[in-house]
N, CA and C atoms of all chains as a GROMACS GRO file, in nm:
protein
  615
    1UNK      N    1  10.065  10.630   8.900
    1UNK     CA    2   9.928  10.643   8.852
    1UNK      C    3   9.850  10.515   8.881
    2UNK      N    4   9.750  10.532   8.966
    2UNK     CA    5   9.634  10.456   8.994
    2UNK      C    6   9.504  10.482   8.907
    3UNK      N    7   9.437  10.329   8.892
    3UNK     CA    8   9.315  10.384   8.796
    3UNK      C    9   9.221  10.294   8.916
    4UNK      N   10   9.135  10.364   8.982
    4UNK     CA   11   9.035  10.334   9.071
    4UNK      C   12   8.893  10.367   9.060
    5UNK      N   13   8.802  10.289   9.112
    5UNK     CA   14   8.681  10.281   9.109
    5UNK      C   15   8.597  10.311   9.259
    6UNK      N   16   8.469  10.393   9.205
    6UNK     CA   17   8.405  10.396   9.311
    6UNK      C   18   8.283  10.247   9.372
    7UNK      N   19   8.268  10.207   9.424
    7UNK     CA   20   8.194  10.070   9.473
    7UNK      C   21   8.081  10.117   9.515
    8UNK      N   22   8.091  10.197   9.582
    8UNK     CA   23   7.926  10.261   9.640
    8UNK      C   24   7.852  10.343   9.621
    9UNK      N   25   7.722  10.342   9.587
    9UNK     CA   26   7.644  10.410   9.495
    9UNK      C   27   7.638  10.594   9.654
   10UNK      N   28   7.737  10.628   9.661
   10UNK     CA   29   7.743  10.763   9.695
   10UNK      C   30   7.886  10.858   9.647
   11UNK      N   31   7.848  10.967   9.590
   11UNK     CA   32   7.972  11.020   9.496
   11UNK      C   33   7.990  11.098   9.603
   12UNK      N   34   8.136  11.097   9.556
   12UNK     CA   35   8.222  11.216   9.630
   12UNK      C   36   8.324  11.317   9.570
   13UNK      N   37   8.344  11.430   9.564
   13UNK     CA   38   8.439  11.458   9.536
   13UNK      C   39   8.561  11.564   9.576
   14UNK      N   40   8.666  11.508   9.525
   14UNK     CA   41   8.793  11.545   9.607
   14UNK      C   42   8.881  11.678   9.530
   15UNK      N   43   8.973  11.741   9.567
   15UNK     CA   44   9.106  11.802   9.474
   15UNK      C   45   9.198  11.654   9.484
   16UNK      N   46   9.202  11.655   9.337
   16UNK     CA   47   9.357  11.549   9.314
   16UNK      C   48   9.470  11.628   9.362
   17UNK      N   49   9.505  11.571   9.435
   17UNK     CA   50   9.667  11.569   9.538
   17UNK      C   51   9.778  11.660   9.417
   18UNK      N   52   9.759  11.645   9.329
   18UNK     CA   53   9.904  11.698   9.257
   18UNK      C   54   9.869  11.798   9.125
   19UNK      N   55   9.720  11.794   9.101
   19UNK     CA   56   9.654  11.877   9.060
   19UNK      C   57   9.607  11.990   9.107
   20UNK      N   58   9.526  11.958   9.198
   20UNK     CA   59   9.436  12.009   9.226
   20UNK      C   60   9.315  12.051   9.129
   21UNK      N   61   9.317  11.938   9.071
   21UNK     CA   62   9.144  12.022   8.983
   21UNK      C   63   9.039  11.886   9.073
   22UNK      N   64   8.933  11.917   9.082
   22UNK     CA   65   8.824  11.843   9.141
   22UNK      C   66   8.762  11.744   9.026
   23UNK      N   67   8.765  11.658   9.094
   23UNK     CA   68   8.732  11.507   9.033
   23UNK      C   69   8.587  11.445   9.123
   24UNK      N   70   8.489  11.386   9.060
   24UNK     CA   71   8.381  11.308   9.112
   24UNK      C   72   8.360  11.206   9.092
   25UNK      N   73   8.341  11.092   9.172
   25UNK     CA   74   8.281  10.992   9.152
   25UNK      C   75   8.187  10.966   9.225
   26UNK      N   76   8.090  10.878   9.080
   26UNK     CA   77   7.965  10.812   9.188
   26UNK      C   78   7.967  10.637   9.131
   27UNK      N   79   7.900  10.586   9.149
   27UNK     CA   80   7.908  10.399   9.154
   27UNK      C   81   7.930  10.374   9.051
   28UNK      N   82   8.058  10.291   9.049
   28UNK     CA   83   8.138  10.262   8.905
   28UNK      C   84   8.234  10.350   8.822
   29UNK      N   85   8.179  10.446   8.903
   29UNK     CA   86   8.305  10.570   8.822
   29UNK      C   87   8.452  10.517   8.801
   30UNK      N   88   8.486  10.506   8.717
   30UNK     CA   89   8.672  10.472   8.743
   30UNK      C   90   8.738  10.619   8.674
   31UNK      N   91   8.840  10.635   8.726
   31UNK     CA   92   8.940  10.740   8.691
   31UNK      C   93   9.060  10.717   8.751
   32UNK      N   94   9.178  10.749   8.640
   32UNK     CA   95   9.343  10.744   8.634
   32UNK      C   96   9.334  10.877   8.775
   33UNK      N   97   9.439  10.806   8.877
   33UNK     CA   98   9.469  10.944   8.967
   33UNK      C   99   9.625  10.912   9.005
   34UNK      N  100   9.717  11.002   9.032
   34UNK     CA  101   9.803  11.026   9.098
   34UNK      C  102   9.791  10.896   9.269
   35UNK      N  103   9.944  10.891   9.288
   35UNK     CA  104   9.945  10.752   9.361
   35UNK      C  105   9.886  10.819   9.503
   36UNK      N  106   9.902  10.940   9.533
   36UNK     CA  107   9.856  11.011   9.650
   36UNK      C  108   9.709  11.022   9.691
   37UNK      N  109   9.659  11.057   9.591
   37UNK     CA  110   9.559  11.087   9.591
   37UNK      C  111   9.441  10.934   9.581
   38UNK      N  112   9.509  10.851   9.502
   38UNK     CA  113   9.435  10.713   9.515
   38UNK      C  114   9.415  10.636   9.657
   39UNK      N  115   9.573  10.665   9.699
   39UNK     CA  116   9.566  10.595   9.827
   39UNK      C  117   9.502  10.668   9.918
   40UNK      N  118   9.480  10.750   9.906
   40UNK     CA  119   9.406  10.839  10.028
   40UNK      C  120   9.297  10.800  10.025
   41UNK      N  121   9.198  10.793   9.901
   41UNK     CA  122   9.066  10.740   9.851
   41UNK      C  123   9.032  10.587   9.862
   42UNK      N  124   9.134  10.482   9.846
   42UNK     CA  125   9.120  10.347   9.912
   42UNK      C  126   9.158  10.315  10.043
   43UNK      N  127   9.208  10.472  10.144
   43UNK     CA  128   9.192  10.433  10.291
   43UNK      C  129   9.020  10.498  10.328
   44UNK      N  130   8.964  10.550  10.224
   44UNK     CA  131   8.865  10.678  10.272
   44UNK      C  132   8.741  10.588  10.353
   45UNK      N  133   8.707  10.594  10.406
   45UNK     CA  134   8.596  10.566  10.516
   45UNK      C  135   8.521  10.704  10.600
   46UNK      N  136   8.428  10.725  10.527
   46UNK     CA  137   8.354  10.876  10.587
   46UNK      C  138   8.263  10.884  10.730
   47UNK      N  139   8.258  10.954  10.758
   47UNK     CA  140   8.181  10.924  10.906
   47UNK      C  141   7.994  10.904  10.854
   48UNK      N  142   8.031  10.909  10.705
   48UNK     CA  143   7.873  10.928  10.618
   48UNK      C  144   7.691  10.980  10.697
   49UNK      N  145   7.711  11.058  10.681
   49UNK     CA  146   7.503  11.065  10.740
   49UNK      C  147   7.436  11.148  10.598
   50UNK      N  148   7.363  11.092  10.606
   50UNK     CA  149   7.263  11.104  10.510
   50UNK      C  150   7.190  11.242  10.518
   51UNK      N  151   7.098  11.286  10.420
   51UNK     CA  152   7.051  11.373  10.411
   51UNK      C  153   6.934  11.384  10.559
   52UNK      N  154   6.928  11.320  10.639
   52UNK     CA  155   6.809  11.322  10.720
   52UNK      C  156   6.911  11.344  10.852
   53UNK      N  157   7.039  11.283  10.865
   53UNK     CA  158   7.098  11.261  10.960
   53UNK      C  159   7.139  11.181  11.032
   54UNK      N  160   7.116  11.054  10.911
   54UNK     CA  161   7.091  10.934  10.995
   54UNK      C  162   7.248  10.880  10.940
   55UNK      N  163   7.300  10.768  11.080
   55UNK     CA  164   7.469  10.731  11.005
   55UNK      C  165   7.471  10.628  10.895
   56UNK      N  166   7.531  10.622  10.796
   56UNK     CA  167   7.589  10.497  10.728
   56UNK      C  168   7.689  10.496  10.702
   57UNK      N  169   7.693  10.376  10.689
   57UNK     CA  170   7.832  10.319  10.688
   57UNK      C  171   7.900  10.297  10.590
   58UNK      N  172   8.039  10.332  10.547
   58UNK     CA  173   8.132  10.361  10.452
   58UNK      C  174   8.070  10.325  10.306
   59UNK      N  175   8.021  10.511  10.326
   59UNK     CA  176   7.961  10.558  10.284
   59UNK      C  177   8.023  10.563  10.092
   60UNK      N  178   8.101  10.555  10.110
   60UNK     CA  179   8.219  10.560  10.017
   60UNK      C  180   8.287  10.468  10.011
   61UNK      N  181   8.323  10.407   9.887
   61UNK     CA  182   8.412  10.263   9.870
   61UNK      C  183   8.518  10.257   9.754
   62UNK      N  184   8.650  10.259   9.748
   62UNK     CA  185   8.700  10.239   9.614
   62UNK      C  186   8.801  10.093   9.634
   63UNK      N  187   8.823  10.070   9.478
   63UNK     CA  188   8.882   9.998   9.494
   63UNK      C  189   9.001   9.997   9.378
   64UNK      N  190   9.088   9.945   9.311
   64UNK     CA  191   9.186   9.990   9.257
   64UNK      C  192   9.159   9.882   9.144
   65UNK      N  193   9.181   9.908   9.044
   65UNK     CA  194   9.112   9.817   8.899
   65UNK      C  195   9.233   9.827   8.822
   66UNK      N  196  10.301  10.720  11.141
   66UNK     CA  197  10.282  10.834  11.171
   66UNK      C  198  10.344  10.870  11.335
   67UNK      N  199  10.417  10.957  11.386
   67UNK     CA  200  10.505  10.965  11.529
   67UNK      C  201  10.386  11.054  11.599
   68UNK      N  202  10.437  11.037  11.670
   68UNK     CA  203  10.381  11.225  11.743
   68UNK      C  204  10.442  11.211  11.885
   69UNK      N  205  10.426  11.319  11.944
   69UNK     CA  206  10.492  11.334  12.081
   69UNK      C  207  10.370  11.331  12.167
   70UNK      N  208  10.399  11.331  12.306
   70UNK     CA  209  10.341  11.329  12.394
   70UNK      C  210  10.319  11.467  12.490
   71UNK      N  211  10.182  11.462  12.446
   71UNK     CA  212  10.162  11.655  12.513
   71UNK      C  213  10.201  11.744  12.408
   72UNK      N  214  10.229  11.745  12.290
   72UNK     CA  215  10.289  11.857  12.207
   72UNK      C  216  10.204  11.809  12.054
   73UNK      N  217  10.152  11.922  12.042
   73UNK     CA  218  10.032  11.896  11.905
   73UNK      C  219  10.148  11.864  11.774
   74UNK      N  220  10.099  11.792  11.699
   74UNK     CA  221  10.154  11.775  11.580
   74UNK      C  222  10.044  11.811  11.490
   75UNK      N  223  10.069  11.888  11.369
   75UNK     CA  224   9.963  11.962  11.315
   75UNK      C  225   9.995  11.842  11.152
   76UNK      N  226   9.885  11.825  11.039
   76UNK     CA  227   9.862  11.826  10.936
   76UNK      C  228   9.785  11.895  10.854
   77UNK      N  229   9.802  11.858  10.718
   77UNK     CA  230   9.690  11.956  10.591
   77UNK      C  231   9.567  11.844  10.604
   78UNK      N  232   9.471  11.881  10.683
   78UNK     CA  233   9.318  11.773  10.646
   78UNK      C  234   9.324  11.814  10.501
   79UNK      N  235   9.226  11.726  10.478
   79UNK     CA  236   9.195  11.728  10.293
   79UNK      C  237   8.998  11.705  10.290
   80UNK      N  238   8.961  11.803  10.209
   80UNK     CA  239   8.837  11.827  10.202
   80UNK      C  240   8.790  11.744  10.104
   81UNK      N  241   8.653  11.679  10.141
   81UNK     CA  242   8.603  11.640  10.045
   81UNK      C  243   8.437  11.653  10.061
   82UNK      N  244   8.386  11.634   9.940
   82UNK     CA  245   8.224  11.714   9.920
   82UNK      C  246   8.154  11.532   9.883
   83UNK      N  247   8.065  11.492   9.997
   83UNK     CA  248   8.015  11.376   9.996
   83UNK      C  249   7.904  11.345   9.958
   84UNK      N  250   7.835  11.298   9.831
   84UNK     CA  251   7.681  11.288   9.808
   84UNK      C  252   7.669  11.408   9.710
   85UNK      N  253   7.529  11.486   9.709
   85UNK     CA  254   7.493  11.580   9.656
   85UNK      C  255   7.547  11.586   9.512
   86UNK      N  256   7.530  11.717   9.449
   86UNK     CA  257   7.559  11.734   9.306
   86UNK      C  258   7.574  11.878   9.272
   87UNK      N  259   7.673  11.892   9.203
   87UNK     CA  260   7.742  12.017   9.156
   87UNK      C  261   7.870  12.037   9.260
   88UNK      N  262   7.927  11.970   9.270
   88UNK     CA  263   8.036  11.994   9.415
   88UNK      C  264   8.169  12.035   9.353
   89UNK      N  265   8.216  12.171   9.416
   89UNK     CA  266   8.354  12.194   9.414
   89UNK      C  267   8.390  12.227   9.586
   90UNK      N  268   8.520  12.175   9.573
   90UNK     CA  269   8.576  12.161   9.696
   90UNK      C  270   8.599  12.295   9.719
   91UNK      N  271   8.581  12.364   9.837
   91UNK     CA  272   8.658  12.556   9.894
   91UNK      C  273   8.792  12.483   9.918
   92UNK      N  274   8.861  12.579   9.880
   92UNK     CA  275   9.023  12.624   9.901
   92UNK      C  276   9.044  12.734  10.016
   93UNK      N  277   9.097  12.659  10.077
   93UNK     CA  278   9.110  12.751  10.203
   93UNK      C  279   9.288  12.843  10.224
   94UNK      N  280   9.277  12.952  10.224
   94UNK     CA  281   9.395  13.014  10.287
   94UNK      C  282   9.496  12.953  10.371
   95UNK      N  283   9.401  12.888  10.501
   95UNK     CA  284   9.499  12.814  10.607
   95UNK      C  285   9.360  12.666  10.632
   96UNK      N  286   9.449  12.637  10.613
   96UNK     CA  287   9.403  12.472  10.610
   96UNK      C  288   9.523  12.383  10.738
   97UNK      N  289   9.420  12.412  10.849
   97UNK     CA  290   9.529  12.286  10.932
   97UNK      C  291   9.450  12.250  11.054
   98UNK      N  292   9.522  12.118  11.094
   98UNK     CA  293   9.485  12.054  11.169
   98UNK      C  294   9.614  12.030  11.274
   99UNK      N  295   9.576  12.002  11.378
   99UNK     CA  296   9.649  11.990  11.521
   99UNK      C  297   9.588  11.908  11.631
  100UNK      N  298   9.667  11.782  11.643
  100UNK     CA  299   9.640  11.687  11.699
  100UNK      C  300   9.731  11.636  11.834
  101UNK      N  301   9.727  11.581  11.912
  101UNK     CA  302   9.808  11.519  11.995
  101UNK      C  303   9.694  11.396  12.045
  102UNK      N  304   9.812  11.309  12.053
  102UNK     CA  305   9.760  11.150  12.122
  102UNK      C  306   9.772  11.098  12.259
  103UNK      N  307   9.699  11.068  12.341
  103UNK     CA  308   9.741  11.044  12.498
  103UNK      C  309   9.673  10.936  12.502
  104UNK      N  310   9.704  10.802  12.513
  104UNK     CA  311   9.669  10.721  12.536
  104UNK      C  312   9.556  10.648  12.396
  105UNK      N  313   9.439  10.588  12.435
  105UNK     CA  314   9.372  10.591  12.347
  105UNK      C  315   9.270  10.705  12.249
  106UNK      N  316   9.308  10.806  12.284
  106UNK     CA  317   9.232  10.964  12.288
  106UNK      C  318   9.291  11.039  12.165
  107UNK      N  319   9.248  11.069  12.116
  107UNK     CA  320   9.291  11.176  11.980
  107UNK      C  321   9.237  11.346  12.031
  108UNK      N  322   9.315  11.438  12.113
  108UNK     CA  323   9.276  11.561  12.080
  108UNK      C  324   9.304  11.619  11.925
  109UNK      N  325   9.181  11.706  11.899
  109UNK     CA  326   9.203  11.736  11.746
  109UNK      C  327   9.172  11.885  11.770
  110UNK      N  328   9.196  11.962  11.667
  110UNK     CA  329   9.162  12.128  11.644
  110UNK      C  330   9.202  12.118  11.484
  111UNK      N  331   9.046  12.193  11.421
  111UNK     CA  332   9.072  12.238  11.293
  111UNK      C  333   9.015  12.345  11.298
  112UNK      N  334   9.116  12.399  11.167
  112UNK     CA  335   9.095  12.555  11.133
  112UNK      C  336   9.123  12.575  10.987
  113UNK      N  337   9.016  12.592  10.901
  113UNK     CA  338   8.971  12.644  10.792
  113UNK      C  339   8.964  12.785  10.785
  114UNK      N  340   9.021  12.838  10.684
  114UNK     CA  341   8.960  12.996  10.692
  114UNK      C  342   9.007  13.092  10.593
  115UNK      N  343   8.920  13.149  10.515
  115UNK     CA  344   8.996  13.216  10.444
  115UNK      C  345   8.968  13.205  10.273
  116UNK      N  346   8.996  13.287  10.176
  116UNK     CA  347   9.009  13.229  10.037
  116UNK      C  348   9.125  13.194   9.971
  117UNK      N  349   9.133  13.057   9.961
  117UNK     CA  350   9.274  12.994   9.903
  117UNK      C  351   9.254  12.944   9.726
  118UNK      N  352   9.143  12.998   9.713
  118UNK     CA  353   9.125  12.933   9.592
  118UNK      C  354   8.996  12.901   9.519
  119UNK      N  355   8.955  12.819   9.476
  119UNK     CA  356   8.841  12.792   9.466
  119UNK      C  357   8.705  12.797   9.608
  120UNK      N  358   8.605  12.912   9.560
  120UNK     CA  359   8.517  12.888   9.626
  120UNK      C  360   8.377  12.770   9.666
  121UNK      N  361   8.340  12.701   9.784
  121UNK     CA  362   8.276  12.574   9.774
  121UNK      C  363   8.130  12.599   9.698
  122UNK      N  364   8.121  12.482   9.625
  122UNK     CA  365   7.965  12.462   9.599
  122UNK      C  366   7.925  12.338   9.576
  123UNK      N  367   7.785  12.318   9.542
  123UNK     CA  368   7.718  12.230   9.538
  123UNK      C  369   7.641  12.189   9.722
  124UNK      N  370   7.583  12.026   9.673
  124UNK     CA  371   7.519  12.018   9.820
  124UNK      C  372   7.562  11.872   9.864
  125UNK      N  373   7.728  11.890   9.798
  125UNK     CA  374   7.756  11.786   9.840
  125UNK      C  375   7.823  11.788  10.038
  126UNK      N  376   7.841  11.691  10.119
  126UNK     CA  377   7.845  11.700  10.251
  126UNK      C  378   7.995  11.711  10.285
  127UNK      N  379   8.009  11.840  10.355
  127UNK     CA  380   8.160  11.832  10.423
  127UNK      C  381   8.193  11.736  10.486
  128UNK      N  382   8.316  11.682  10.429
  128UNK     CA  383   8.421  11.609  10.483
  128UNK      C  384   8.548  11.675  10.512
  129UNK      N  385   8.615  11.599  10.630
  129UNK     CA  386   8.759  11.677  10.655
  129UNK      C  387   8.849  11.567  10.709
  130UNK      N  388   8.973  11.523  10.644
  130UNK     CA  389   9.005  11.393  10.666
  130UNK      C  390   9.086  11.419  10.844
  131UNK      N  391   9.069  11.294  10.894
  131UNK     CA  392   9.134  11.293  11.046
  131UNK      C  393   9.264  11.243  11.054
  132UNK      N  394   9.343  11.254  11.147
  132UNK     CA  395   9.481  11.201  11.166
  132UNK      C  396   9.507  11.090  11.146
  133UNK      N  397   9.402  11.021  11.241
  133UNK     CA  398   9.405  10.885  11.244
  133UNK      C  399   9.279  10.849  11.267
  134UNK      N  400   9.271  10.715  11.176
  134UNK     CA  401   9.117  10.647  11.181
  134UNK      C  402   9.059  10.645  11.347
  135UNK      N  403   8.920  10.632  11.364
  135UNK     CA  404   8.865  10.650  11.486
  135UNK      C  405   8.883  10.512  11.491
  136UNK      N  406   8.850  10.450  11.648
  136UNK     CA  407   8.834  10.310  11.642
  136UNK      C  408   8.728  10.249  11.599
  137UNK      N  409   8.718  10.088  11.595
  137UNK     CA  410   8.610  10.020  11.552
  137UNK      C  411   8.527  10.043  11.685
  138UNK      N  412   8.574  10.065  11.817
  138UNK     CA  413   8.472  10.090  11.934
  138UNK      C  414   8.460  10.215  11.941
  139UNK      N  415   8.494  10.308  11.891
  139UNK     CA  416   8.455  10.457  11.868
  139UNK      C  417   8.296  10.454  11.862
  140UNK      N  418   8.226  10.471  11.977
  140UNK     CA  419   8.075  10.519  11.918
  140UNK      C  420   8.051  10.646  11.882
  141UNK      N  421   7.925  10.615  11.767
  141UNK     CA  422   7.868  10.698  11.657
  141UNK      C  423   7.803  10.851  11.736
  142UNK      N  424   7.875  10.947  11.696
  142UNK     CA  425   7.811  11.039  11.808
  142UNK      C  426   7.781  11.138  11.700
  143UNK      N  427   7.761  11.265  11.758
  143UNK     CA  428   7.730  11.413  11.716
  143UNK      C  429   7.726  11.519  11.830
  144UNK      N  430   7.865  11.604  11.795
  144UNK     CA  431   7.909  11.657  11.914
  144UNK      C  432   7.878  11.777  11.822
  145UNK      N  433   7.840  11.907  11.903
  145UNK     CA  434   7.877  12.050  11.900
  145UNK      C  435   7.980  12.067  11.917
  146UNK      N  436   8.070  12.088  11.833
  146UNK     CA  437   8.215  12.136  11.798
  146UNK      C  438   8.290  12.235  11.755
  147UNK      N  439   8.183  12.352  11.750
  147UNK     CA  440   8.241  12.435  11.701
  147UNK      C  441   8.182  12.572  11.579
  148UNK      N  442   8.192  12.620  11.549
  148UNK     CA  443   8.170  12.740  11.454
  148UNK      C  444   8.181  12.733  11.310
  149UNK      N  445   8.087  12.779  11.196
  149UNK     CA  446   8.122  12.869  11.101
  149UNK      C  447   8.067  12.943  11.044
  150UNK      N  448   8.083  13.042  10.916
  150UNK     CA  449   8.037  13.120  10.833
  150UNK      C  450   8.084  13.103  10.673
  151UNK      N  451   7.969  13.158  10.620
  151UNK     CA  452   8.008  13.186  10.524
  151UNK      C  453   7.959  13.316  10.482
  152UNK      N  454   8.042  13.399  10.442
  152UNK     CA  455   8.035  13.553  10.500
  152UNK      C  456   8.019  13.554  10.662
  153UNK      N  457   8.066  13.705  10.697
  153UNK     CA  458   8.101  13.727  10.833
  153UNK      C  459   7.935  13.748  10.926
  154UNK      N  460   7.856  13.772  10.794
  154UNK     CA  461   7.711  13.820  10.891
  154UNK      C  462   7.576  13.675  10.936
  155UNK      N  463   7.699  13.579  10.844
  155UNK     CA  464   7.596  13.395  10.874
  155UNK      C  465   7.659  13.323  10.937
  156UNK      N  466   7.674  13.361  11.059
  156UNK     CA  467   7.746  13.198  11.110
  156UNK      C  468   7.670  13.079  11.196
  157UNK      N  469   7.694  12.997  11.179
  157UNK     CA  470   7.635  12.872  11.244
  157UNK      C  471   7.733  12.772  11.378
  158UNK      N  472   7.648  12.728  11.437
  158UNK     CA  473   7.689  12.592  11.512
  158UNK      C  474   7.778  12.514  11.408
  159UNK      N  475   7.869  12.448  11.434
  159UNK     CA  476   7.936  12.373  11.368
  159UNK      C  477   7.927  12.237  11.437
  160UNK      N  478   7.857  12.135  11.404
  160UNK     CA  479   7.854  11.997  11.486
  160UNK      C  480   7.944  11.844  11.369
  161UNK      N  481   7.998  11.794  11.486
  161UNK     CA  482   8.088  11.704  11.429
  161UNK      C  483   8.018  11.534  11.413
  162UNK      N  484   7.977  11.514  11.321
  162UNK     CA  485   7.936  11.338  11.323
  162UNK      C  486   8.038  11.267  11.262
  163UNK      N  487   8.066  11.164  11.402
  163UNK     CA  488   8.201  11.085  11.373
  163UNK      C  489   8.146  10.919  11.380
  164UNK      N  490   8.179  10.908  11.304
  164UNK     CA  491   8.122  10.712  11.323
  164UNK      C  492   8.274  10.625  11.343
  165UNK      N  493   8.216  10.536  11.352
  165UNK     CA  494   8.350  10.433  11.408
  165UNK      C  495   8.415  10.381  11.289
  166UNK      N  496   8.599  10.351  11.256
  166UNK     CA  497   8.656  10.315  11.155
  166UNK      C  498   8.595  10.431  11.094
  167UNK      N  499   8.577  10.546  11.100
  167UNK     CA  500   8.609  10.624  10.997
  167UNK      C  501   8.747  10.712  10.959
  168UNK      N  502   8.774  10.757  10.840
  168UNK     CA  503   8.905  10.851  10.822
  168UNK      C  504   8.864  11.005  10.804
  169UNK      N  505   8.738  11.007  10.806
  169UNK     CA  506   8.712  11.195  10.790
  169UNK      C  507   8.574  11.208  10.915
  170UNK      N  508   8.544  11.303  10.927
  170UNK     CA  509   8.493  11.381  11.026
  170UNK      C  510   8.371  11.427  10.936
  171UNK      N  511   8.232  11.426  10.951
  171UNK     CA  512   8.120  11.495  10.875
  171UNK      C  513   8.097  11.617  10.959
  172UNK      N  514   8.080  11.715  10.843
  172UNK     CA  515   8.039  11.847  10.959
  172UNK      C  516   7.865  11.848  10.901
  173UNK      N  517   7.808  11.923  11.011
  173UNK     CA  518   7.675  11.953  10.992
  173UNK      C  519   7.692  12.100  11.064
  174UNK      N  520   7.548  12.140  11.052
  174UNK     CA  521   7.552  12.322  11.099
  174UNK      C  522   7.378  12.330  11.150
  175UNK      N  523   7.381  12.443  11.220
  175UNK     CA  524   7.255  12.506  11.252
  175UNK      C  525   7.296  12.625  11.318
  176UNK      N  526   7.146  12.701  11.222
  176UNK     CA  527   7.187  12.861  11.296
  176UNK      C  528   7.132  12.892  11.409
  177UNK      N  529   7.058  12.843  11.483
  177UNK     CA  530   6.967  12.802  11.576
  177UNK      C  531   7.004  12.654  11.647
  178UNK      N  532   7.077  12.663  11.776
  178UNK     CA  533   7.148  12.587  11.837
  178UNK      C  534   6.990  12.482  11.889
  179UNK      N  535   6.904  12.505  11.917
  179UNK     CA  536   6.786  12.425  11.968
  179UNK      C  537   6.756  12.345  11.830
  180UNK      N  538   6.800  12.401  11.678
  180UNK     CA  539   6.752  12.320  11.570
  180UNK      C  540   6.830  12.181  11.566
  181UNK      N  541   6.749  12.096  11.480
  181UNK     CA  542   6.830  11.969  11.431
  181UNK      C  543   6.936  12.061  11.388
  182UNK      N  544   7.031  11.987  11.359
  182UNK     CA  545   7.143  12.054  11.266
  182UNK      C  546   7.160  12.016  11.096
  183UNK      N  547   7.140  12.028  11.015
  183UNK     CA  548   7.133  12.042  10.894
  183UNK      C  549   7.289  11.994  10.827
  184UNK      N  550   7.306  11.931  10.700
  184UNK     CA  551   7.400  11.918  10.642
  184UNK      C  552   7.510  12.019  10.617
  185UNK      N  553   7.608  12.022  10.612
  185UNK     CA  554   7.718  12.152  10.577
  185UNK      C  555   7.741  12.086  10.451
  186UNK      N  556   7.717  12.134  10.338
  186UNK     CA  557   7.753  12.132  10.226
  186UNK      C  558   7.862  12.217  10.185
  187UNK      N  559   7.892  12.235  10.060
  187UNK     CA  560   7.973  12.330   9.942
  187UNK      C  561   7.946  12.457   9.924
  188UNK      N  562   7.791  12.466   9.924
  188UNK     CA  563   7.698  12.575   9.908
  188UNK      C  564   7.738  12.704  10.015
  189UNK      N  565   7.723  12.600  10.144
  189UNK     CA  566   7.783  12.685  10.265
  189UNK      C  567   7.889  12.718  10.276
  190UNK      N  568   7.978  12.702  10.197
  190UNK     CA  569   8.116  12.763  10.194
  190UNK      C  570   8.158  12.856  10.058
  191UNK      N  571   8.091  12.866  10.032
  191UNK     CA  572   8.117  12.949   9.894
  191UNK      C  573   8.119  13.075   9.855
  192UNK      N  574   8.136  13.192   9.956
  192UNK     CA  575   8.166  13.283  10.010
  192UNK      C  576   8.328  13.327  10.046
  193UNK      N  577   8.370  13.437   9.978
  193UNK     CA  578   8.515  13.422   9.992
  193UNK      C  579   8.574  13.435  10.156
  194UNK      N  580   8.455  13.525  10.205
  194UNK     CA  581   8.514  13.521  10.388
  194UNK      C  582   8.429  13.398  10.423
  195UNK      N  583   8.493  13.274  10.446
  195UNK     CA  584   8.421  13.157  10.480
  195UNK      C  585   8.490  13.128  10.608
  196UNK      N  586   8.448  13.028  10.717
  196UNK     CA  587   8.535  12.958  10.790
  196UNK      C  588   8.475  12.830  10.813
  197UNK      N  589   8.612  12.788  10.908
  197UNK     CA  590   8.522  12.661  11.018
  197UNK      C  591   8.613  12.637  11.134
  198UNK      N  592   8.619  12.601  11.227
  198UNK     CA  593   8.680  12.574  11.317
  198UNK      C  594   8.606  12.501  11.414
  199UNK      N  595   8.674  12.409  11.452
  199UNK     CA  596   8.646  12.283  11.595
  199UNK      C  597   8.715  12.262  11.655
  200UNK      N  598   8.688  12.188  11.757
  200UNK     CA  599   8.774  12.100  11.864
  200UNK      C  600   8.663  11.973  11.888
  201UNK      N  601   8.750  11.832  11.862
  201UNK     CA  602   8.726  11.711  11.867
  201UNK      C  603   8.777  11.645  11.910
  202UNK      N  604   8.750  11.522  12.016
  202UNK     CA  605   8.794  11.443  12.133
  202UNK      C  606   8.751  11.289  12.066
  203UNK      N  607   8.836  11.178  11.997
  203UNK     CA  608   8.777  11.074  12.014
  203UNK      C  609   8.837  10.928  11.981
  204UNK      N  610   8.798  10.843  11.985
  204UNK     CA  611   8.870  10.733  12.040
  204UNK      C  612   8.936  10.660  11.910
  205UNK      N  613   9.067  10.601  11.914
  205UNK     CA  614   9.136  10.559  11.792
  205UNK      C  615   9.157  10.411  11.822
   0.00000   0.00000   0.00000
């Protein structure tokens, strides 16, 4: 069990790896997750575009607290 | 991670709903991905399809995680890649925006191939006959 945080003010959300129930975060969110599912989320780097289409960049950020 | 040479090695991508609000992830029936590596090159094929579970919503942005991170010289593109629906009588362009150092793949859509292409959200998948399917070429 990992307890991780989101860093960047864009939420995302996933199925937890060993759950599967859907979890969200947006900036600052922290939540207890399964070790699978954390690490997947502190490799996550999205190809992110915005509502217009335009790219940004990792778009998504966690970090492990 | 191994893989062979010339012979696809397949994984479970993992969906995720990026931005927006009200987001549940679709559960797909068959959820897979199929990859092979030749050099610096990632061939990819995904195939979504089906009701596995929870149907998608919200307007948050499809994600679909990749094999392997793209490179840091991977340029930022947007390829036509491919197809989907949600129900059998809406289907769209399926276009792939991949940026560099990323680990997932953004899909976007248009039903009208001359249009910009529009976000693929949750919304768009939330239909129990849903799909998606691509083919993606790009640099690791």
């Amino acid at each position: 069990m990992k307890t991780i945080r989101q860093n960047a003010d864009c939420n995302i959300t996933i199925r937890r790896f060993d759950t599967g129930e859907n979890v969200s975060f947006d900036l600052g969110t922290e939540i207890d997750l399964d070790d699978a599912t954390a690490e997947y989320l502190l490799n996550y780097r999205t190809s992110g575009t915005n509502a217009d289409g335009e790219f940004i960049e990792e778009a998504a950020q966690f970090v492990e607290v | 991670m191994s893989f062979q040479l010339g012979i696809f090695n397949t994984y479970t991508p993992v969906v995720t709903l990026v931005g927006g609000a009200g987001n549940t992830v679709p559960v797909y029936a068959t959820n897979i991905g199929r990859w092979t590596k030749i050099g610096n090159m990632v061939w990819l094929q995904l195939y979504f399809t089906g009701d596995g579970g929870a149907e998608g919503a919200g307007t948050g942005v499809l994600n679909f995680s990749l094999p392997i991170t793209s490179a840091a010289t991977q340029p930022v593109f947007r390829v036509m890649a491919g197809y989907m629906y949600n129900a059998t009588a809406t289907a769209s362009v399926a276009y792939a925006d991949l940026n560099a150092g990323a680990t997932s793949v953004t899909i976007r859509r248009a039903t009208d191939p001359s249009a910009v292409p529009a976000s693929a959200n949750g919304n768009n998948q939330s239909n129990t006959a849903r799909e998606i399917r691509f083919n993606l070429v790009y640099e690791v």
